[in-house]
PDB file with one MODEL, atoms N, CA, C and O in Angstrom:
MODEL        1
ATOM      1  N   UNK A   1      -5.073 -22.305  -6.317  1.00  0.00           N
ATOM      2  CA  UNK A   1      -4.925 -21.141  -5.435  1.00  0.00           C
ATOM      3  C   UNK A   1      -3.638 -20.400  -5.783  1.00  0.00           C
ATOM      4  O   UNK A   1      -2.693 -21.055  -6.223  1.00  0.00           O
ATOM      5  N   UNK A   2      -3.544 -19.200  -5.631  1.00  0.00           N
ATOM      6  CA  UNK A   2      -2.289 -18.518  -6.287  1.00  0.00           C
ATOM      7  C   UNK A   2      -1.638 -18.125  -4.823  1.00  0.00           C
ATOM      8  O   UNK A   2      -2.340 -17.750  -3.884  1.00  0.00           O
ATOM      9  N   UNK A   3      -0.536 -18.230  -4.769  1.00  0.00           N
ATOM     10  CA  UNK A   3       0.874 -17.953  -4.344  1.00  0.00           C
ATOM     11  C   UNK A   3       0.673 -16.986  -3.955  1.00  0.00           C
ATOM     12  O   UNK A   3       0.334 -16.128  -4.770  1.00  0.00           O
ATOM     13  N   UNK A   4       0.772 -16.626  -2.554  1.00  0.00           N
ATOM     14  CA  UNK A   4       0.982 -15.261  -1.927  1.00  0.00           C
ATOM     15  C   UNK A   4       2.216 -14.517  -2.552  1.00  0.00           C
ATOM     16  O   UNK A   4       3.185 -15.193  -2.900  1.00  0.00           O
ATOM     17  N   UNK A   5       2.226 -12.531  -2.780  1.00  0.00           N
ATOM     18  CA  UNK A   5       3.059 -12.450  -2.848  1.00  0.00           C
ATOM     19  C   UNK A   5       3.516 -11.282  -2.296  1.00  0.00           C
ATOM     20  O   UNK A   5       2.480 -10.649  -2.092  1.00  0.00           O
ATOM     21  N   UNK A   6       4.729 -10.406  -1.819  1.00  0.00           N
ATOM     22  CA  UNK A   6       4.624  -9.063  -1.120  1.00  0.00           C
ATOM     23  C   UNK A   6       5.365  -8.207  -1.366  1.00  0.00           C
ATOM     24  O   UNK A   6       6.572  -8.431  -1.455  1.00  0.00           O
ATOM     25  N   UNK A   7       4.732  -6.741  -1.580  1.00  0.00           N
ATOM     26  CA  UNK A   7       5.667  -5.753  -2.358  1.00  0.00           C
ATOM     27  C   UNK A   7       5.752  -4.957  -1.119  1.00  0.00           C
ATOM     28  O   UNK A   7       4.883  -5.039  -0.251  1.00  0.00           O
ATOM     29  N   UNK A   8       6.906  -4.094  -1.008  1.00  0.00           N
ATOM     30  CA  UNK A   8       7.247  -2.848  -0.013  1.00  0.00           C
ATOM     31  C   UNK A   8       7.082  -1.659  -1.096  1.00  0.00           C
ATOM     32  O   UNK A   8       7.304  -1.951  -2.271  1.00  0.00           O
ATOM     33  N   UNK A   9       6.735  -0.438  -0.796  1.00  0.00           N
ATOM     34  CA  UNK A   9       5.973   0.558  -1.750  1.00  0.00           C
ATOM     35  C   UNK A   9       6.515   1.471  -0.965  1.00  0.00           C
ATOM     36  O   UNK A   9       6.648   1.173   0.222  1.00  0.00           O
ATOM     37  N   UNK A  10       6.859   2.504  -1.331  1.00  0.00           N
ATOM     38  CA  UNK A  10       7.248   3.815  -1.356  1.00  0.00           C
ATOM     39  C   UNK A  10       6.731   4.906  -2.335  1.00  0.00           C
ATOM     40  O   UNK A  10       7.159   5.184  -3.455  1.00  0.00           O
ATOM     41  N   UNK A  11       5.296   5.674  -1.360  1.00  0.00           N
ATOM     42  CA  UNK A  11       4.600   6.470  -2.125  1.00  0.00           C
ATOM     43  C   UNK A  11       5.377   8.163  -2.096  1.00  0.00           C
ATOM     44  O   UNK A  11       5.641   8.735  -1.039  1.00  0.00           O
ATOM     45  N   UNK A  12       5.687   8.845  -3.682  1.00  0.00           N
ATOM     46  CA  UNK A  12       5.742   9.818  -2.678  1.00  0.00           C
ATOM     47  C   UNK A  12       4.887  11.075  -3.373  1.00  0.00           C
ATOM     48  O   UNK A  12       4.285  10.882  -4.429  1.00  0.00           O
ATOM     49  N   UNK A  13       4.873  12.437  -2.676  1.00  0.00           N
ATOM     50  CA  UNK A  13       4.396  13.530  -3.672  1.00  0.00           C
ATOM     51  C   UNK A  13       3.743  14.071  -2.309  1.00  0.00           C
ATOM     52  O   UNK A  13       4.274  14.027  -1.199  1.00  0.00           O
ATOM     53  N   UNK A  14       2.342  14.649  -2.662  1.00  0.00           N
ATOM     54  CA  UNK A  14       1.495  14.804  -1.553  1.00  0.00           C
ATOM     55  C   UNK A  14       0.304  13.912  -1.310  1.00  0.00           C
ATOM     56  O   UNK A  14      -0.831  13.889  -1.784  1.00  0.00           O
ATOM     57  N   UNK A  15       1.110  12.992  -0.177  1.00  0.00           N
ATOM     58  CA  UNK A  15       0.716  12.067   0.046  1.00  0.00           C
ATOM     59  C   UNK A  15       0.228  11.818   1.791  1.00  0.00           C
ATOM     60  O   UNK A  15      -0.541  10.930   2.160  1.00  0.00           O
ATOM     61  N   UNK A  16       0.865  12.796   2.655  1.00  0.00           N
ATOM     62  CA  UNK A  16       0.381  12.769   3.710  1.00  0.00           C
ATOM     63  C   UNK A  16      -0.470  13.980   4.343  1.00  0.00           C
ATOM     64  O   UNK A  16      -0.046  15.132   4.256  1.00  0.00           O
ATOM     65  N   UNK A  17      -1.684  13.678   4.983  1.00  0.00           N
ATOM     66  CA  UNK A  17      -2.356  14.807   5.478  1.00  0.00           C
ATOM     67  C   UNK A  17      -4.117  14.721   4.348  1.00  0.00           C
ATOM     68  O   UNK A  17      -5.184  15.332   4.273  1.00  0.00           O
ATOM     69  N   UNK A  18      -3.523  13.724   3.787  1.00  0.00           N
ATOM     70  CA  UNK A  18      -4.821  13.605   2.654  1.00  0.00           C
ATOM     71  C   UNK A  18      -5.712  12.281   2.640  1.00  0.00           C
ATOM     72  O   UNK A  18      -6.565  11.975   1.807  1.00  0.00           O
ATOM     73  N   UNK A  19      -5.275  11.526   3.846  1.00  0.00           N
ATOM     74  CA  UNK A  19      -6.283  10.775   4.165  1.00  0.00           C
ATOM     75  C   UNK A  19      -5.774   9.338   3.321  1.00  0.00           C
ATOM     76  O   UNK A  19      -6.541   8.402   3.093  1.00  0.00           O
ATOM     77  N   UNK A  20      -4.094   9.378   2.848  1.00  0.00           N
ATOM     78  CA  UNK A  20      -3.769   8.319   2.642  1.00  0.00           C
ATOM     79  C   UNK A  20      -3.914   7.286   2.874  1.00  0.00           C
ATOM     80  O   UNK A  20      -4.438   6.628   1.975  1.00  0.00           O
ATOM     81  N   UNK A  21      -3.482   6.414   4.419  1.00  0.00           N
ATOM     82  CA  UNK A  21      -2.992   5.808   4.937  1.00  0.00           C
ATOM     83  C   UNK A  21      -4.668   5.089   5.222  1.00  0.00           C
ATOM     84  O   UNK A  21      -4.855   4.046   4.595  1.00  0.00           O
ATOM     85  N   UNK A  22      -5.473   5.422   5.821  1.00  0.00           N
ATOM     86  CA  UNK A  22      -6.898   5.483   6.341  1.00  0.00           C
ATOM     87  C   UNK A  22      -7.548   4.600   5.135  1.00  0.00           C
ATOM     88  O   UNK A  22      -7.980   3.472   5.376  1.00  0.00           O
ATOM     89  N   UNK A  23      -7.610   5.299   3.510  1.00  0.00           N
ATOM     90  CA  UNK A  23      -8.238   4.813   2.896  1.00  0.00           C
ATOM     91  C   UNK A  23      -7.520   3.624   2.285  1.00  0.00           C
ATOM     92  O   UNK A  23      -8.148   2.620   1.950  1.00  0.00           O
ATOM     93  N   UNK A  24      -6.043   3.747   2.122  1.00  0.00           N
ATOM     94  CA  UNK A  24      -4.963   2.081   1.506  1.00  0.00           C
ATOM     95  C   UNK A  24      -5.576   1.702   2.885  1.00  0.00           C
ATOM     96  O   UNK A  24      -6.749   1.505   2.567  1.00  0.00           O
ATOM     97  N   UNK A  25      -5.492   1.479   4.243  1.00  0.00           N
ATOM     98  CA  UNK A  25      -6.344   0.265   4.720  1.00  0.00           C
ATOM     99  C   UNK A  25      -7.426   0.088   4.262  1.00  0.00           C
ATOM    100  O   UNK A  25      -7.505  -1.067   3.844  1.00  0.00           O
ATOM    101  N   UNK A  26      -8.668   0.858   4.064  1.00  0.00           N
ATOM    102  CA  UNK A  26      -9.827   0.485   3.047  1.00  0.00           C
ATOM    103  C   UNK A  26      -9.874  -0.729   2.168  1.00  0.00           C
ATOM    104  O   UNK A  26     -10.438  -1.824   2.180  1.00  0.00           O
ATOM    105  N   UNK A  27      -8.872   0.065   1.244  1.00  0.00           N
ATOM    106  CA  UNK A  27      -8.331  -0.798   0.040  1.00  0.00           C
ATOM    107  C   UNK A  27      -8.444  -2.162   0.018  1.00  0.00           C
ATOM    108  O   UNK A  27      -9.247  -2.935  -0.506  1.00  0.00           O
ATOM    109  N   UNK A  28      -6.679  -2.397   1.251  1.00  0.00           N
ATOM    110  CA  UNK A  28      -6.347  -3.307   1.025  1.00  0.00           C
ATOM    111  C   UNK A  28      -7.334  -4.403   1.776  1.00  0.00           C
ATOM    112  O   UNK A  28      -7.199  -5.606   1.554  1.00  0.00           O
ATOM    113  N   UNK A  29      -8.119  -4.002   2.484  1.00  0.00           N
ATOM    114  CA  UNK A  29      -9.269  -4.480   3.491  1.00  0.00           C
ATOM    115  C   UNK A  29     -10.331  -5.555   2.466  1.00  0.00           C
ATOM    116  O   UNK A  29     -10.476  -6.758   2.251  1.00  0.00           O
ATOM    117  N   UNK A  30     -10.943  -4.196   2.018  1.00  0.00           N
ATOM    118  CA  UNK A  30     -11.140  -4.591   0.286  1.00  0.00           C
ATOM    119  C   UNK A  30     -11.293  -6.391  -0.233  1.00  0.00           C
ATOM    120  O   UNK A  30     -12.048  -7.362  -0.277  1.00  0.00           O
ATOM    121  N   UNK A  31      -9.466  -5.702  -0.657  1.00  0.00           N
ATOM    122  CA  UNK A  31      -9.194  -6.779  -1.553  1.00  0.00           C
ATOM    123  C   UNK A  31      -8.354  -7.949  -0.861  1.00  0.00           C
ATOM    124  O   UNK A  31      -7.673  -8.738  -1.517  1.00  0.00           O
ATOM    125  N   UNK A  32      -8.479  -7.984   0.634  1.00  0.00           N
ATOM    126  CA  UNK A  32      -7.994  -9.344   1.133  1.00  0.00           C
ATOM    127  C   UNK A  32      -6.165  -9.307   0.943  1.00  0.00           C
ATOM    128  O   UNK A  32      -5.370 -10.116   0.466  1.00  0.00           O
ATOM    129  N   UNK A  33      -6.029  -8.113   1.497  1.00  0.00           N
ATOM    130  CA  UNK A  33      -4.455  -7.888   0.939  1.00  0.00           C
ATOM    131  C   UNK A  33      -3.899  -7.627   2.432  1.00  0.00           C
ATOM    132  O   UNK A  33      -4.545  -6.762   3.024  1.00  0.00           O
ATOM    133  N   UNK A  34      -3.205  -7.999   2.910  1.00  0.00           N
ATOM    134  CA  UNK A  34      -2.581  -7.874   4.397  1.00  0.00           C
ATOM    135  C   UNK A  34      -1.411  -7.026   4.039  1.00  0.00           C
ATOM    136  O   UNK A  34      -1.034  -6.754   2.900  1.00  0.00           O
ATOM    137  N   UNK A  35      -0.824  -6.601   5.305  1.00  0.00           N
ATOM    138  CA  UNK A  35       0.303  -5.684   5.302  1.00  0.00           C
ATOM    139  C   UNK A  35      -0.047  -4.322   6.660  1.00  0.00           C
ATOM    140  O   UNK A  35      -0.571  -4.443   7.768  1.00  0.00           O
ATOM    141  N   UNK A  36       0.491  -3.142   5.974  1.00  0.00           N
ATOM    142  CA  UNK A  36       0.939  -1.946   6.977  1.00  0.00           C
ATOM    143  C   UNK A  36       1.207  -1.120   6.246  1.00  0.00           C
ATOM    144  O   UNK A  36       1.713  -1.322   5.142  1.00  0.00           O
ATOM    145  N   UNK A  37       0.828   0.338   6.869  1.00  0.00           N
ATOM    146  CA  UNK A  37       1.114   1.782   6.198  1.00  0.00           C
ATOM    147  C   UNK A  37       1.346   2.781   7.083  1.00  0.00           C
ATOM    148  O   UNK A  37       0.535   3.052   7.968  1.00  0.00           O
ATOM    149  N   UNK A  38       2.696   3.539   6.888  1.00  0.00           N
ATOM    150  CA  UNK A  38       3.546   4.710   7.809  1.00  0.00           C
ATOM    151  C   UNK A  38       3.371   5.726   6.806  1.00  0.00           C
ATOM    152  O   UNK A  38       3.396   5.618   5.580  1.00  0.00           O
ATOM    153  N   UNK A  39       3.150   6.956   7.700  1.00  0.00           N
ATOM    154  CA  UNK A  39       4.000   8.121   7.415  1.00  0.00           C
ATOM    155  C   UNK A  39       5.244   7.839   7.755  1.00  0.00           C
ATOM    156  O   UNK A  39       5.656   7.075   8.628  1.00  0.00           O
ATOM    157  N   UNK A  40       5.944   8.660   6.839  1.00  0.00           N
ATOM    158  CA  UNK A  40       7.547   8.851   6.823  1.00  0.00           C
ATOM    159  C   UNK A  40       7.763   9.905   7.060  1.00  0.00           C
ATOM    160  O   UNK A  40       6.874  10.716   6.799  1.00  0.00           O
ATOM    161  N   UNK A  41       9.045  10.397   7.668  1.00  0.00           N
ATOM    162  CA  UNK A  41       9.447  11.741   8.247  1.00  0.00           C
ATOM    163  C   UNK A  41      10.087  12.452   6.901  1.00  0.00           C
ATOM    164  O   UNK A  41      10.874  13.358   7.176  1.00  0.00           O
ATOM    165  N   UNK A  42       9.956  12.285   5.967  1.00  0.00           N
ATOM    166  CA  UNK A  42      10.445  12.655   4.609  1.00  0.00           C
ATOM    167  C   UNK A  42       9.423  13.002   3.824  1.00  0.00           C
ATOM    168  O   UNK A  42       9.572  13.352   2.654  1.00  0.00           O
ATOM    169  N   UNK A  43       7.941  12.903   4.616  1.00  0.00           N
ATOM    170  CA  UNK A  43       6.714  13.181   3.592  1.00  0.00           C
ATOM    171  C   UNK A  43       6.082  12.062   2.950  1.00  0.00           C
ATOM    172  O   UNK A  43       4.897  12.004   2.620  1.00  0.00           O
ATOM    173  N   UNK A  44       7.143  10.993   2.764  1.00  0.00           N
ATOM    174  CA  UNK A  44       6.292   9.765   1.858  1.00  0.00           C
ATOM    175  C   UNK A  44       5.315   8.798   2.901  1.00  0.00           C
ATOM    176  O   UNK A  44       5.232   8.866   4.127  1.00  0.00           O
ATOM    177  N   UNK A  45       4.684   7.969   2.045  1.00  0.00           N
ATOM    178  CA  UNK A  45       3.987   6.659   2.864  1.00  0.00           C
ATOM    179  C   UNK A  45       4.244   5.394   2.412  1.00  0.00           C
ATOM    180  O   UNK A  45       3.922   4.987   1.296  1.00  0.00           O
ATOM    181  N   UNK A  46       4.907   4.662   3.382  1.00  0.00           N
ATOM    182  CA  UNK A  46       5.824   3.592   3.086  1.00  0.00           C
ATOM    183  C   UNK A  46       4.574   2.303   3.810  1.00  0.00           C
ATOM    184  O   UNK A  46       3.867   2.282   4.818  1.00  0.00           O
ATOM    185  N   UNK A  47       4.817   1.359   2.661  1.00  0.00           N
ATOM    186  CA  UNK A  47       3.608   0.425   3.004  1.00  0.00           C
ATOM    187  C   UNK A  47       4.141  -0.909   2.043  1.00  0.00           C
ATOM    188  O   UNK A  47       4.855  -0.977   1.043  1.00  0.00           O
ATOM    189  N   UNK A  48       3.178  -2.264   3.151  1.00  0.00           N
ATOM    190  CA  UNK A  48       4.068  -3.361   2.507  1.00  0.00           C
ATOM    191  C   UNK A  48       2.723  -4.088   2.450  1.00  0.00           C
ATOM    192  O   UNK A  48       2.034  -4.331   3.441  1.00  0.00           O
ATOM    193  N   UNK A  49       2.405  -4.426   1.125  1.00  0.00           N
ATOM    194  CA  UNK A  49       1.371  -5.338   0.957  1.00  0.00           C
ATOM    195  C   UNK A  49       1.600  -7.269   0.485  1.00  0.00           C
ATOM    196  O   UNK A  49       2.534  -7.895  -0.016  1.00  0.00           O
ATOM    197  N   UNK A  50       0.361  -7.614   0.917  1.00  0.00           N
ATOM    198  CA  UNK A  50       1.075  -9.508   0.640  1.00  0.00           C
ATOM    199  C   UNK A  50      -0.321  -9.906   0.490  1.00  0.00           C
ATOM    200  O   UNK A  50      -1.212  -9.843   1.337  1.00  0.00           O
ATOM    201  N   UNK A  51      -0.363 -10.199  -0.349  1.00  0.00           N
ATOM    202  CA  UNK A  51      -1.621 -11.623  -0.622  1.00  0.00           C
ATOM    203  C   UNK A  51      -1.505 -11.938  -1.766  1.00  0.00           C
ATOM    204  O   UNK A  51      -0.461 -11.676  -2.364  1.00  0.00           O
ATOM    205  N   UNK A  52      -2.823 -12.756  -2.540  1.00  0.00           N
ATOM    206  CA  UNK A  52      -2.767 -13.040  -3.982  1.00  0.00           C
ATOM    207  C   UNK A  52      -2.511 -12.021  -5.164  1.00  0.00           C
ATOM    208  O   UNK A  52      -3.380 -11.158  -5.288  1.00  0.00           O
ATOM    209  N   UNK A  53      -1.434 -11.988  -6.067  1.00  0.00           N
ATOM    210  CA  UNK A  53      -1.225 -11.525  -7.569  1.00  0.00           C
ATOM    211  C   UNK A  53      -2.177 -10.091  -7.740  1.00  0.00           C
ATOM    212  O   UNK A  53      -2.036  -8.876  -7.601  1.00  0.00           O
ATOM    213  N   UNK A  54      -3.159 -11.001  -8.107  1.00  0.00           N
ATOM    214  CA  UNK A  54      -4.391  -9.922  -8.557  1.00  0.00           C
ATOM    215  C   UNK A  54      -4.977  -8.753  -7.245  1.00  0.00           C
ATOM    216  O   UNK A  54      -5.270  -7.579  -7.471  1.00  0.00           O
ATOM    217  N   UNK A  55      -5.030  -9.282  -6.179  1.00  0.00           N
ATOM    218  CA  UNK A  55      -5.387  -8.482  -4.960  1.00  0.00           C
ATOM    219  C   UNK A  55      -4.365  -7.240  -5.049  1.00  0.00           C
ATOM    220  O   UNK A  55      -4.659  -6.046  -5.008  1.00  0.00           O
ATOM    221  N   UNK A  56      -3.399  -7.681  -5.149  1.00  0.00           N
ATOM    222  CA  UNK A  56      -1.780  -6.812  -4.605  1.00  0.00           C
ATOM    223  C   UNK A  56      -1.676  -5.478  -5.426  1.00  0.00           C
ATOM    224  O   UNK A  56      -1.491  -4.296  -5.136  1.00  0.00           O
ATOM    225  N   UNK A  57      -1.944  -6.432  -6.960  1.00  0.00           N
ATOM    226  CA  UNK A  57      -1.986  -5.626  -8.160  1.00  0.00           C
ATOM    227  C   UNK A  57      -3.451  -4.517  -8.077  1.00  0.00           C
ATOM    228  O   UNK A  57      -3.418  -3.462  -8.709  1.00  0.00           O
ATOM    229  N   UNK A  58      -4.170  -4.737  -7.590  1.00  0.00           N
ATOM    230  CA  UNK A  58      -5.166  -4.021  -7.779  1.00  0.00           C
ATOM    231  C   UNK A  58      -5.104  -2.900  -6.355  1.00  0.00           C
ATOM    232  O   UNK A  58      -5.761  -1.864  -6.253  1.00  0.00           O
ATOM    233  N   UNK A  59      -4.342  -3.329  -5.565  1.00  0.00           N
ATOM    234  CA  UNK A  59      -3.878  -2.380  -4.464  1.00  0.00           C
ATOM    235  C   UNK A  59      -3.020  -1.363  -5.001  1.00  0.00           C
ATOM    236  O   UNK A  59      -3.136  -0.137  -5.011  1.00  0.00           O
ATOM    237  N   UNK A  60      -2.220  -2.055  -5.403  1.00  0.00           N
ATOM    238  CA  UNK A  60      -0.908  -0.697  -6.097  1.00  0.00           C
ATOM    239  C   UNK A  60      -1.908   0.082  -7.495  1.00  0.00           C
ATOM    240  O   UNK A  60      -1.780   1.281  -7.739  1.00  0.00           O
ATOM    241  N   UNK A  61      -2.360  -0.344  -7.875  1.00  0.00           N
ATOM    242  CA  UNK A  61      -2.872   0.702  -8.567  1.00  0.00           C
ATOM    243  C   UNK A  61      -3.923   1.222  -8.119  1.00  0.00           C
ATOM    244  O   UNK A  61      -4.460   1.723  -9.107  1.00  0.00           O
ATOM    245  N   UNK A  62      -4.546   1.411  -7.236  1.00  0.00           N
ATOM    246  CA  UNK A  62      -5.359   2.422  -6.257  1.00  0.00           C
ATOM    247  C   UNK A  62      -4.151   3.667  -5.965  1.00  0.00           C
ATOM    248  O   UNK A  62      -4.228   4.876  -6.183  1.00  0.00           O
ATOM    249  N   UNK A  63      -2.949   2.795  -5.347  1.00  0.00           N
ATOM    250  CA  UNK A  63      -1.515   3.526  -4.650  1.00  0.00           C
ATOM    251  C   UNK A  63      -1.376   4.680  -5.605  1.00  0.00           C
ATOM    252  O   UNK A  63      -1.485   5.814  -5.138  1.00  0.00           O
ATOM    253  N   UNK A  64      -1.080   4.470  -7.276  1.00  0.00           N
ATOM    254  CA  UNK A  64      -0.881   5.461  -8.475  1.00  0.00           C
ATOM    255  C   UNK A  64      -1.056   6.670  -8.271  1.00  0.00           C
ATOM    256  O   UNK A  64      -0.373   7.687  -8.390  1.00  0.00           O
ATOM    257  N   UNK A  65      -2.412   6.344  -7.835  1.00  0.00           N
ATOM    258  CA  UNK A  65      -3.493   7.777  -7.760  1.00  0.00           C
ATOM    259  C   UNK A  65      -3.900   8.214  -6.733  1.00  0.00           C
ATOM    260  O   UNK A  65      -4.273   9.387  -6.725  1.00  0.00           O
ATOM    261  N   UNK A  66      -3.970   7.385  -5.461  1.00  0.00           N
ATOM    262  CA  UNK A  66      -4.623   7.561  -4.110  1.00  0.00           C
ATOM    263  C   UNK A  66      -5.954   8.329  -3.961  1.00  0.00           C
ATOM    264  O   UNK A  66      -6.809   8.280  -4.846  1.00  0.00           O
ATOM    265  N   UNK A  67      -6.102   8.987  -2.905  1.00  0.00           N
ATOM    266  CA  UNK A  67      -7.298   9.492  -2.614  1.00  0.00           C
ATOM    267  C   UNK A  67      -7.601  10.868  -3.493  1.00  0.00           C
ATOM    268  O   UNK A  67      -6.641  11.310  -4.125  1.00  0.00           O
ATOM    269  N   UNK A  68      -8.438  11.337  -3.551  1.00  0.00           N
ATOM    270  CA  UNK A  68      -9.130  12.839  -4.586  1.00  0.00           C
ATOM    271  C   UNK A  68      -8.253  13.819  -4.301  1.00  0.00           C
ATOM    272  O   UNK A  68      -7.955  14.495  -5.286  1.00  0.00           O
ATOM    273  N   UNK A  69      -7.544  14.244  -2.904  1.00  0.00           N
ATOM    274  CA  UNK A  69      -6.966  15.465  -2.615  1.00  0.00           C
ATOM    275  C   UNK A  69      -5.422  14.862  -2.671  1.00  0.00           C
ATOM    276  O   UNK A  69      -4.736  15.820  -2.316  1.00  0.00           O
ATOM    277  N   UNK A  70      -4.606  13.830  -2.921  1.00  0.00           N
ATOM    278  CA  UNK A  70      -3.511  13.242  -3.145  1.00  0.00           C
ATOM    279  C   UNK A  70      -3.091  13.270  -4.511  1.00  0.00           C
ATOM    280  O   UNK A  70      -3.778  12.808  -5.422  1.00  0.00           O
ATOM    281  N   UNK A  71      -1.662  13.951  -4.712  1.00  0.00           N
ATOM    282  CA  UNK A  71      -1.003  14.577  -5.620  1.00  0.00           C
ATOM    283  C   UNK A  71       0.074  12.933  -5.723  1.00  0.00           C
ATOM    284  O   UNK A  71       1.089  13.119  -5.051  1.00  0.00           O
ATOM    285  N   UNK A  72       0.072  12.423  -5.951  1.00  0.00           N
ATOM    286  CA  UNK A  72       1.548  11.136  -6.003  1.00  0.00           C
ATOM    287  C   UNK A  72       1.988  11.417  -7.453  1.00  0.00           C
ATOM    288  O   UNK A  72       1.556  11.381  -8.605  1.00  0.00           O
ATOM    289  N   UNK A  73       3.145  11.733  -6.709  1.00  0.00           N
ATOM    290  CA  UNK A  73       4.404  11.738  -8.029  1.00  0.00           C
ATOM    291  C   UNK A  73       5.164  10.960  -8.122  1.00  0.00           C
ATOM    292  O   UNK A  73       6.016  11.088  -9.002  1.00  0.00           O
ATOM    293  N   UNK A  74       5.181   9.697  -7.160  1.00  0.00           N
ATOM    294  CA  UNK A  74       6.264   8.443  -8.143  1.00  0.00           C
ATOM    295  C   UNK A  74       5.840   7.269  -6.847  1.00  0.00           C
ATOM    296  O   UNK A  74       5.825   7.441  -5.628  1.00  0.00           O
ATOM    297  N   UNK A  75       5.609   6.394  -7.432  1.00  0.00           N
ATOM    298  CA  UNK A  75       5.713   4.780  -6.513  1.00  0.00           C
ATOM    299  C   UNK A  75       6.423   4.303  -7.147  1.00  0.00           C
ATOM    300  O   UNK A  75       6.669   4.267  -8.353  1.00  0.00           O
ATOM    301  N   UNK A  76       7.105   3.555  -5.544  1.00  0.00           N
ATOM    302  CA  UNK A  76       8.692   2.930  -5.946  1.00  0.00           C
ATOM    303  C   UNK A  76       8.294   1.634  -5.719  1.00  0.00           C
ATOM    304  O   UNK A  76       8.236   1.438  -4.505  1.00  0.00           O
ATOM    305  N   UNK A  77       7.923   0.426  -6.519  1.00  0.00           N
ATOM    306  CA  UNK A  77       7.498  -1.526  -5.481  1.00  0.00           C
ATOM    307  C   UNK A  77       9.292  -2.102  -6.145  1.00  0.00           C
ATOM    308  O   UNK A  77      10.065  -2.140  -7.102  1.00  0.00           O
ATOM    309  N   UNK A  78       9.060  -2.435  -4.758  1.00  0.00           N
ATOM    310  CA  UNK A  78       9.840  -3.628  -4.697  1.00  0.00           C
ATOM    311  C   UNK A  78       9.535  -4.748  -4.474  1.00  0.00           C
ATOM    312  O   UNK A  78       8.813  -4.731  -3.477  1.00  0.00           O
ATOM    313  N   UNK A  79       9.721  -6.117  -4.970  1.00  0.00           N
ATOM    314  CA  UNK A  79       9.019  -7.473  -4.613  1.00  0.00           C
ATOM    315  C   UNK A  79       9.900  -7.864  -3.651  1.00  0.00           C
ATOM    316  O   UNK A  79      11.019  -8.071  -4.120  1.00  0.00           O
ATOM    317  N   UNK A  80       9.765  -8.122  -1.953  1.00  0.00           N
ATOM    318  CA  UNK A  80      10.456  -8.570  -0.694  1.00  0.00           C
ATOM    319  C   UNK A  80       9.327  -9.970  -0.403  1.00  0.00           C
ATOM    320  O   UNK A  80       8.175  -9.977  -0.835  1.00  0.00           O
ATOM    321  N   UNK A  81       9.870 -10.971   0.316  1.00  0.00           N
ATOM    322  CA  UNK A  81       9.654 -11.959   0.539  1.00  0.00           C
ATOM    323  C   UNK A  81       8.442 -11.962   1.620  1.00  0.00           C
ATOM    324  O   UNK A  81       8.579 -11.373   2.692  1.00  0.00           O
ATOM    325  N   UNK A  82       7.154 -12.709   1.261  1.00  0.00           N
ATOM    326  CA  UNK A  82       6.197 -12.931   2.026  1.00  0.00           C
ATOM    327  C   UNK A  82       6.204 -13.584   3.035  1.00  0.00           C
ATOM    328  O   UNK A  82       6.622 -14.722   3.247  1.00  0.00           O
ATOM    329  N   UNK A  83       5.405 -12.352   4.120  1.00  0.00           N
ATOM    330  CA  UNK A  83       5.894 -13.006   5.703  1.00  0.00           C
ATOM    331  C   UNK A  83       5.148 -13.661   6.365  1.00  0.00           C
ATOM    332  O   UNK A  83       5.521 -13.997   7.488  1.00  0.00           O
ATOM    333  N   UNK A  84       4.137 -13.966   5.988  1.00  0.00           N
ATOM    334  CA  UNK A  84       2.943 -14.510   6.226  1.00  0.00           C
ATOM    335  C   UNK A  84       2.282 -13.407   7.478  1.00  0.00           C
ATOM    336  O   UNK A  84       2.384 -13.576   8.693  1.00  0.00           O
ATOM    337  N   UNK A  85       1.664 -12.377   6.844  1.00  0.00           N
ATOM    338  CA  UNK A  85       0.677 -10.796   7.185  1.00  0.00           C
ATOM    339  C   UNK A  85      -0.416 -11.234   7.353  1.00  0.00           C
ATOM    340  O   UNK A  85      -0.968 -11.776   6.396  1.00  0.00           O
ATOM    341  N   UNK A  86      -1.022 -11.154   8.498  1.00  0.00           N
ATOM    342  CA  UNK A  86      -2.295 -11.070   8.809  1.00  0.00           C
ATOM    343  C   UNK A  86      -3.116  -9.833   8.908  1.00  0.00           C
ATOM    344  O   UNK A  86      -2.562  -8.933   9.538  1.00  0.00           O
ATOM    345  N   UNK A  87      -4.632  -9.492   8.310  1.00  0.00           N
ATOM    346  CA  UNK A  87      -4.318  -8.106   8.330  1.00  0.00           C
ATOM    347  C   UNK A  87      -3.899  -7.138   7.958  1.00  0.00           C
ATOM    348  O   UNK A  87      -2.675  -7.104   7.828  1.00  0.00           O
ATOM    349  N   UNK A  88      -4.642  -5.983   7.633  1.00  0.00           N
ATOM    350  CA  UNK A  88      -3.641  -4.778   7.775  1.00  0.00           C
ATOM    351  C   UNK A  88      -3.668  -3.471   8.401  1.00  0.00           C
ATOM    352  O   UNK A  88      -4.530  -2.705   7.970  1.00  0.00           O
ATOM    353  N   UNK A  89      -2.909  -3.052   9.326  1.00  0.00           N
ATOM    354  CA  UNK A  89      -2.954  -1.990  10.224  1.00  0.00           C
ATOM    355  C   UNK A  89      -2.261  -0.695   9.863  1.00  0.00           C
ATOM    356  O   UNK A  89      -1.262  -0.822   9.155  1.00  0.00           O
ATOM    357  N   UNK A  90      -2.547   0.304  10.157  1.00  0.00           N
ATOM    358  CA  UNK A  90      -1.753   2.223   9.977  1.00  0.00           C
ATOM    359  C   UNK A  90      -0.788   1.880  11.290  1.00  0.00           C
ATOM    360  O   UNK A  90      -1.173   1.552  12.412  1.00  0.00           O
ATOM    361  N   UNK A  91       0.424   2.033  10.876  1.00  0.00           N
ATOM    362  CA  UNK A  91       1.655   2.283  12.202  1.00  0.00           C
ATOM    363  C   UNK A  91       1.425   3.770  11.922  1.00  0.00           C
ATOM    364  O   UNK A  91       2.038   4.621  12.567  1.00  0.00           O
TER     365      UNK A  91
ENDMDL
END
């Protein structure tokens, strides 16, 4: 079994108003990936994902590109310590 693991992500570009947040829960729903996703008062969408390697990885690169009408011009991951996430919910 592989090692949970959890990145904090900082999407930015045009990223809110396009149905971001709605479809990364999809996603991460998906792929068995727990965590949370905000709008930010700066325009970005700040989101922290945790489960297995391959799940996580296949989340952030959905993140790259996001939804059809989402412009993303830079994701920032950082690897932060897994909190044990159940779930994942839109704050």
């Amino acid at each position: 079994m592989d090692t949970f693991v959890a990145r904090h992500v900082v999407v930015s570009g045009r990223v809110q108003g396009v149905s971001f947040r709605y479809l990364l829960e999809q996603e991460a729903v998906a792929a068995g990936v727990a965590g949370w996703v905000r709008n930010t008062p700066d325009g970005t969408v700040e989101a922290v994902l945790e489960g297995a390697p391959p799940a996580v990885d296949d989340v952030l690169a959905w993140m790259r590109h996001g939804p059809r009408d989402a412009v993303v011009g830079s994701v920032d991951v950082r690897e932060v310590a897994p909190q044990g996430l159940a779930g994942f919910v839109i704050r």
